[in-house]
C-alpha positions in Angstrom: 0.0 0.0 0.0 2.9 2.7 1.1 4.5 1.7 -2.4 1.6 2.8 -3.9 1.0 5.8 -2.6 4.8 6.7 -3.6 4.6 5.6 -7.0 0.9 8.3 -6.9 2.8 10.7 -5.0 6.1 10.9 -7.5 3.7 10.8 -10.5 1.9 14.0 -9.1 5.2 15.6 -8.5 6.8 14.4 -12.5 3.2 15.8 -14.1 3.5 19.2 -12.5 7.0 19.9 -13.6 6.5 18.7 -16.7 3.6 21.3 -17.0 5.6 23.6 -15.5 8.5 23.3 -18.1 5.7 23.4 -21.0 4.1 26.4 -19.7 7.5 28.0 -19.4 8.4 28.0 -23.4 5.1 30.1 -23.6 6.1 32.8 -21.0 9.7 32.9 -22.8 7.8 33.6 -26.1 6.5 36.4 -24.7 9.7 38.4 -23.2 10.8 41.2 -25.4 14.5 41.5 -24.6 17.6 39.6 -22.7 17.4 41.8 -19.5 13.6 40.7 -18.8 14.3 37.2 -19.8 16.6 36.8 -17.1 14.8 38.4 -14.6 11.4 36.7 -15.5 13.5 33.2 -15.7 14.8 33.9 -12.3 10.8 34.5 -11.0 9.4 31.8 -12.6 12.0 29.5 -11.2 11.1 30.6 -8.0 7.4 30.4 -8.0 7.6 26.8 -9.7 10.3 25.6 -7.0 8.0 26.9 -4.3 5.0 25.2 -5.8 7.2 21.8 -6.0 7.8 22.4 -2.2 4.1 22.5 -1.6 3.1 19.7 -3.6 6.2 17.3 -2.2 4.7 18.1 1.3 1.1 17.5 0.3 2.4 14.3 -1.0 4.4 13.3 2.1 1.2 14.0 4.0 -0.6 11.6 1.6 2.0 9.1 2.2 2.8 9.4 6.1 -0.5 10.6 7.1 0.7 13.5 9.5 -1.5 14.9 11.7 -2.1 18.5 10.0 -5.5 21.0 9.5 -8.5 19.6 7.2 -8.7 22.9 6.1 -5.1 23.5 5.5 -4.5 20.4 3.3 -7.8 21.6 1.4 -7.3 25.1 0.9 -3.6 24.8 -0.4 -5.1 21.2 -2.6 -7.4 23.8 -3.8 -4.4 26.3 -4.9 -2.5 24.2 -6.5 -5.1 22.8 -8.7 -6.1 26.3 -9.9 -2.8 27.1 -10.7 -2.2 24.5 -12.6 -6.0 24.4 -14.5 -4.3 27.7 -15.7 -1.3 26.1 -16.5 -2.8 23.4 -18.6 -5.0 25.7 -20.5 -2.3 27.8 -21.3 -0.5 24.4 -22.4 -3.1 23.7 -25.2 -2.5 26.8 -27.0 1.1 26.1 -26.5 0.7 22.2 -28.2 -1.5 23.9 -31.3 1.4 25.9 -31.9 3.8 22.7 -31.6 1.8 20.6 -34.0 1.5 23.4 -36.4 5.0 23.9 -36.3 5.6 20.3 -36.7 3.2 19.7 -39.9 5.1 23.0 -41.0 8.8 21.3 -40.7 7.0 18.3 -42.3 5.6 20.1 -45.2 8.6 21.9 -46.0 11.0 18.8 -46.1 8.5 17.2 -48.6 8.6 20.0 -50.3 11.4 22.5 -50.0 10.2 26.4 -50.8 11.8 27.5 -53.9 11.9 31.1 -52.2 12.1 31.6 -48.5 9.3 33.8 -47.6 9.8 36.7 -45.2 6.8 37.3 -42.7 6.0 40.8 -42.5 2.7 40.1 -39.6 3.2 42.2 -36.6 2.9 38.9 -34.3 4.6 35.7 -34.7 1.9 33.1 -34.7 3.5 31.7 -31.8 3.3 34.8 -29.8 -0.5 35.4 -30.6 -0.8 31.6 -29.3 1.2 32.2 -26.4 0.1 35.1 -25.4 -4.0 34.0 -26.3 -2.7 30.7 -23.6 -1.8 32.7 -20.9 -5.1 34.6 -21.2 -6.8 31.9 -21.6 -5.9 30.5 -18.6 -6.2 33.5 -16.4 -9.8 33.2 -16.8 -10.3 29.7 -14.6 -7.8 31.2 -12.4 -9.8 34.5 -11.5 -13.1 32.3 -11.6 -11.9 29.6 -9.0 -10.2 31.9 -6.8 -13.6 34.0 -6.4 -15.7 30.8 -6.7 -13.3 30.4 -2.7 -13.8 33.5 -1.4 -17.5 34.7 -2.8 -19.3 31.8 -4.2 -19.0 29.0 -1.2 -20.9 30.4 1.2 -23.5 32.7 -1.3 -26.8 31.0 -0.2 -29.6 31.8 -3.4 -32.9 30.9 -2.5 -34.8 29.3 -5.0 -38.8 30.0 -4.6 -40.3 26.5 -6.4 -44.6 26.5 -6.9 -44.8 22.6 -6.5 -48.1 21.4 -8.2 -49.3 17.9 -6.7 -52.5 16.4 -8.2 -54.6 15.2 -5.7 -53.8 17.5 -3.3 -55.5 18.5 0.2 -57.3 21.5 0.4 -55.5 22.0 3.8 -51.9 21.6 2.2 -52.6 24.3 -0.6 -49.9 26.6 0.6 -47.8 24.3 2.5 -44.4 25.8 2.3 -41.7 23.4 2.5 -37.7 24.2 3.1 -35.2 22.0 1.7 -31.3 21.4 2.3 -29.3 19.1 1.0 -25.6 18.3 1.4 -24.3 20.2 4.2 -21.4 18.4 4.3 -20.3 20.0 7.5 -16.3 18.9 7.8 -15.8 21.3 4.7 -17.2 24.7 6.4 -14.7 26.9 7.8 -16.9 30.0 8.0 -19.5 29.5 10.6 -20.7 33.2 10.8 -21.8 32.4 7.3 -23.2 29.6 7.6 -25.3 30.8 10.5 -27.0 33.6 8.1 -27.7 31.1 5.4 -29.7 29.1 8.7 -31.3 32.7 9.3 -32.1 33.0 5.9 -33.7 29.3 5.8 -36.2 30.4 9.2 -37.5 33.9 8.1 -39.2 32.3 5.8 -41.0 30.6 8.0 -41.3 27.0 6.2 -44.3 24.8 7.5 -41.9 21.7 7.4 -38.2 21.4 6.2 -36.5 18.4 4.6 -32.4 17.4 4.9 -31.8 15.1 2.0 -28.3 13.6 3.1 -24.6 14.1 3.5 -24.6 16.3 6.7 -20.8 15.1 6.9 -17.7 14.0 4.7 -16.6 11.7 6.7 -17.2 11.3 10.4 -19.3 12.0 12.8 -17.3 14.6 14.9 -17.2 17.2 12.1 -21.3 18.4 12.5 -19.9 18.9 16.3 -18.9 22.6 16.2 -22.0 23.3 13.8 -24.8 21.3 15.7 -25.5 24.3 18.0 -26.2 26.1 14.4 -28.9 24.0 12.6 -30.4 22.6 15.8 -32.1 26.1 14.9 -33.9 24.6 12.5 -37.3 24.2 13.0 -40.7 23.9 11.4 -44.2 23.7 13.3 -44.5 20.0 11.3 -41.3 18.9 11.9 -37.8 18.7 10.4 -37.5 15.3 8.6 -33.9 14.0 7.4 -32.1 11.3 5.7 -28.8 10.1 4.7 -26.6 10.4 2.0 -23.5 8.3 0.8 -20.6 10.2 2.7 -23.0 9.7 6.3 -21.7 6.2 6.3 -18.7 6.4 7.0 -17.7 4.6 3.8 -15.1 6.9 2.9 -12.5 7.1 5.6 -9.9 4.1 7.1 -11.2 2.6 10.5 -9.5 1.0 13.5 -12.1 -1.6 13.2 -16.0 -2.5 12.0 -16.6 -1.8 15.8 -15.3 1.7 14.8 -17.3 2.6 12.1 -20.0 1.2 13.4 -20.0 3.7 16.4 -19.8 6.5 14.3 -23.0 6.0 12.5 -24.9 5.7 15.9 -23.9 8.8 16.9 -24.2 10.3 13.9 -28.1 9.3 14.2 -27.9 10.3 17.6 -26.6 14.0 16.2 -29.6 14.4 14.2 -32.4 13.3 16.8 -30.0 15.8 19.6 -30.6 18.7 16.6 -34.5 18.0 16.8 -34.1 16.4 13.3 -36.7 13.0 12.8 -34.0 11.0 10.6 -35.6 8.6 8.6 -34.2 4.9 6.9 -36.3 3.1 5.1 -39.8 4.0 7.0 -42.6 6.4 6.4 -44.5 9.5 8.5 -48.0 10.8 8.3 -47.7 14.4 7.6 -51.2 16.0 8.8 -53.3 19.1 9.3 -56.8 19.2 10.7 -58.4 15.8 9.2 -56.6 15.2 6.2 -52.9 14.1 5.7 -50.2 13.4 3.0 -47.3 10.6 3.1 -43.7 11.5 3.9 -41.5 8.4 2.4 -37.4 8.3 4.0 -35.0 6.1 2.4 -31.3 5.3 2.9 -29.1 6.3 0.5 -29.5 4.5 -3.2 -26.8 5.2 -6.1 -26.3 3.6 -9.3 -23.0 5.2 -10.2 -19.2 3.9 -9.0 -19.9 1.7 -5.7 -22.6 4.2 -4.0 -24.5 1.9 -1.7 -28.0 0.8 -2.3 -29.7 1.1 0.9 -32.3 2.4 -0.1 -35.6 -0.1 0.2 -38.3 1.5 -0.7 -40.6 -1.8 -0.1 -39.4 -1.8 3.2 -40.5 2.1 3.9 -43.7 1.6 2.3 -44.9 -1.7 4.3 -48.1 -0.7 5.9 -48.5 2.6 5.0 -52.2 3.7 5.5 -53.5 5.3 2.0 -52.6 9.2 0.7 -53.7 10.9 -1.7 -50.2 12.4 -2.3 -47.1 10.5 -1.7 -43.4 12.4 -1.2 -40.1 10.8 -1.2 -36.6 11.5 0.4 -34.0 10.2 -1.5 -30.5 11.2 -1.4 -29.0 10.2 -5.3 -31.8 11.4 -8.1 -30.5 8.1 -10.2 -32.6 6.6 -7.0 -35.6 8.3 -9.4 -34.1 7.2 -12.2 -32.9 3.7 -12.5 -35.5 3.1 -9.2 -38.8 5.0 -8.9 -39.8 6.3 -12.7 -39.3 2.6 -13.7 -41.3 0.1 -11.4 -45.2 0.7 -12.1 -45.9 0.1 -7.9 -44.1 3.2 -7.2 -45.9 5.7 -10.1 -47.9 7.0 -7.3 -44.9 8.3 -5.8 -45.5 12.3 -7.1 -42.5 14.0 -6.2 -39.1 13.1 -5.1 -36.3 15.4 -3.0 -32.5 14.8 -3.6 -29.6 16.6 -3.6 -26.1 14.6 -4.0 -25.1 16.7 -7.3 -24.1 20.1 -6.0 -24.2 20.9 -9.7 -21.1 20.2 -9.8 -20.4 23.3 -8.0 -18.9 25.0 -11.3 -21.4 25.8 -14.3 -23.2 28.5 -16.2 -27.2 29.0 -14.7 -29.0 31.9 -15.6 -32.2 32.9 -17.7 -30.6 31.8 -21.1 -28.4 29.2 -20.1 -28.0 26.3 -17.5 -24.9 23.7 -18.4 -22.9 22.5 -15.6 -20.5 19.0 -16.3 -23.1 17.1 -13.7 -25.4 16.9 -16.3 -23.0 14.3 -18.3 -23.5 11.9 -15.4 -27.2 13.0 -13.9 -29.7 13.6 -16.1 -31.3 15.4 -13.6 -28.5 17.3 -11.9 -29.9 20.9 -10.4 -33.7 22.2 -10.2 -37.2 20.4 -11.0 -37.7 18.0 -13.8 -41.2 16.2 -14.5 -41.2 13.0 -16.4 -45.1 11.7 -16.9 -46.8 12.3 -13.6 -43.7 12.4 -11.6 -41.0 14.8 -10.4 -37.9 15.3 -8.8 -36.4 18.3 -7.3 -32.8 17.4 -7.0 -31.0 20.7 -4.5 -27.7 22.4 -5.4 -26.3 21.2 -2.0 -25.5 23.8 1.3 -22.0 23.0 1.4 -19.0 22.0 -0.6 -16.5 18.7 -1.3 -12.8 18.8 -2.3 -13.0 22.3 -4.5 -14.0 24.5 -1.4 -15.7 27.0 -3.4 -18.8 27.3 -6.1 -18.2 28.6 -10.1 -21.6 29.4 -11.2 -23.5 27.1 -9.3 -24.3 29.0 -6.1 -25.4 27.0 -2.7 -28.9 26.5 -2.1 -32.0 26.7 0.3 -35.3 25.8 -1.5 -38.5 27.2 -0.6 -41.8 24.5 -1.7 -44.9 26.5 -2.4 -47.2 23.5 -2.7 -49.9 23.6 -4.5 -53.1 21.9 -6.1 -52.5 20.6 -9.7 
């Protein structure tokens, strides 16, 4: 196992300078004279060997395990992937200019020139390329250093009129809050993510759903922030579930003993927040005489080795009648691959999920909405309807591995429910 994390580590560390020595040919072709070659040589040496420092640390980290910050190994992870998303980019426009050059030297000794051409342009074609590379790359590295400081903790709420056929009369109005994804062991700035809680409770939602990942990895990291969204509350209840990083599944134990623990308390953190945590069983949600069903299942994911958990048999059995059926479900291919394709669960009108953050980087607005989730999800951010279903699937609260958001800005969902 250490040899493989060495052979992962020096690989890391042989890809970045190779990048870096690529990326330097472009900034040579665009110094003007000897003087600010040197001095630009001497800078870039000294911002590449510091980056090598960094990244031979991180990797002795990966390999030794010491004991150092969460945050620290995530923010400077974070860094150094921006820097060298810019690098890369700028390393495309660099490779066109190789290839043409190439196909040049290939044409010309195939067929020699019988007079050698002067170019007159302004611009070498390799400067324009170079110099089009290293703006080209500036662009993910402004974007992804804001998406740290601005986008991660920019709560949007997201007003959604939810029409349900069959409706009560009594539930025409219900408003119902949704979070998803809180994924507590990535938030460093508490203040902020107290005012996104505030933001959640002046709107006064009737009954609020969690649909999953309160964690990354372990229990103890919702500690610090339990004191925060024990502050939610609805008159009807808060009603919650797990997702595929509550399990524990992600993270070496000591033992099954272990691991086992830490999902007990991690139960025990949501029923200490006021939260009703729900696996694989069903609640009655009511007002005056009639009443709608509230369906909780464990996490269910068809992509990679998610677990499937999820039963929703199981959470059915014995549920008295409704006239409107909702379901909690972490992963939307739950919906997907589960719930749009048996005929016994058709009646099943409208599903909550999360699980895609939108891939916390994409373009939403009123013209366009592309974010790379929706390669792997066809239903990655908002509300779809297919036939006499839907599914609401939640940008996500919080953040994993890139602590920030590009685009796709954290989200609290308000549910107008309504009579279709």
């Amino acid at each position: 196992m250490l040899e493989y994390k060495i052979a992962v580590a020096l690989t890391i560390i042989v890809f970045v300078l190779l990048v870096d020595l690529y990326s330097w040919q472009g900034f040579k072709t665009l110094l003007r004279n000897k003087s600010a070659k040197t001095i630009q040589r001497l800078k870039y040496i000294h911002y590449t060997f510091g980056v090598f420092v960094i990244i031979l640390f991180i990797s002795t980290i990966f390999i030794t395990k010491l004991q150092t910050s969460h945050y620290f190994r995530t923010y400077v992870s974070a860094a150094l992937v921006i820097v060298y998303i810019a690098k890369l980019i700028q390393c495309i426009f660099l490779l066109i200019d190789d290839i043409q050059r190439l196909l040049r030297w290939v044409a010309i000794k195939l067929n020699p020139p019988k007079k050698e051409v002067q170019n007159k342009t302004t611009i070498t074609r390799a400067k324009f390329l170079a110099t089009t590379g290293s703006l080209a790359g500036g662009i993910p590295l402004i974007a992804l250093t804001k998406g740290i400081f601005k986008g991660a903790y920019d709560y949007q709420i997201h007003r959604v009129p939810l029409y349900l056929k069959n409706l009560p009369l009594a539930f025409e109005g219900l408003k119902v809050g949704q979070l998803s994804d809180i994924h507590t062991g990535s938030l460093l700035d508490k203040d902020s993510v107290h005012k996104g809680i505030q933001m959640l409770m002046q709107e006064k939602p009737d009954v609020v759903f969690f649909t999953g990942d309160l964690v990354n990895n372990q229990t103890d990291e919702a500690y610090e922030l339990m004191n925060h969204f024990s502050e939610v509350k609805a008159p009807m209840g808060v009603f919650s579930i797990f997702g595929n990083h509550d399990y524990g599944d992600y993270v070496k134990w000591d033992s099954t003993l272990a691991k086992e623990q830490n999902l007990k308390d991690l139960v025990k953190v949501h029923k200490d927040m006021g939260w009703h945590l729900m696996r694989n069983d069903h609640v009655m949600l009511e007002k005056g005489s009639e009443r709608i069903a509230l369906i909780g299942v464990e996490n269910w994911g068809d992509k990679g080795r998610f677990q499937k958990f999820g039963d929703l048999d199981m959470a059915m059995d014995k549920m008295p009648d409704a006239p409107v059926k909702l379901l909690l479900s972490h992963d939307p291919s739950h919906f997907d691959k589960i719930v749009m394709q048996q005929p016994h669960y058709k009646d099943i009108q409208a599903t909550f999920s999360g699980h895609t953050h939108g891939f916390q980087f994409g373009i939403e607005n009123s013209f366009i909405k592309w974010s790379p989730s929706q390669y792997l999800y066809p239903h990655w951010a908002g509300l779809y309807k297919e036939g006499n279903q839907q599914i609401y699937v939640n940008r996500g609260y919080g953040f994993l591995g890139y602590p920030g958001r590009v685009g796709i800005l954290p989200e609290i969902t308000i549910f107008e429910l309504r009579r279709a």
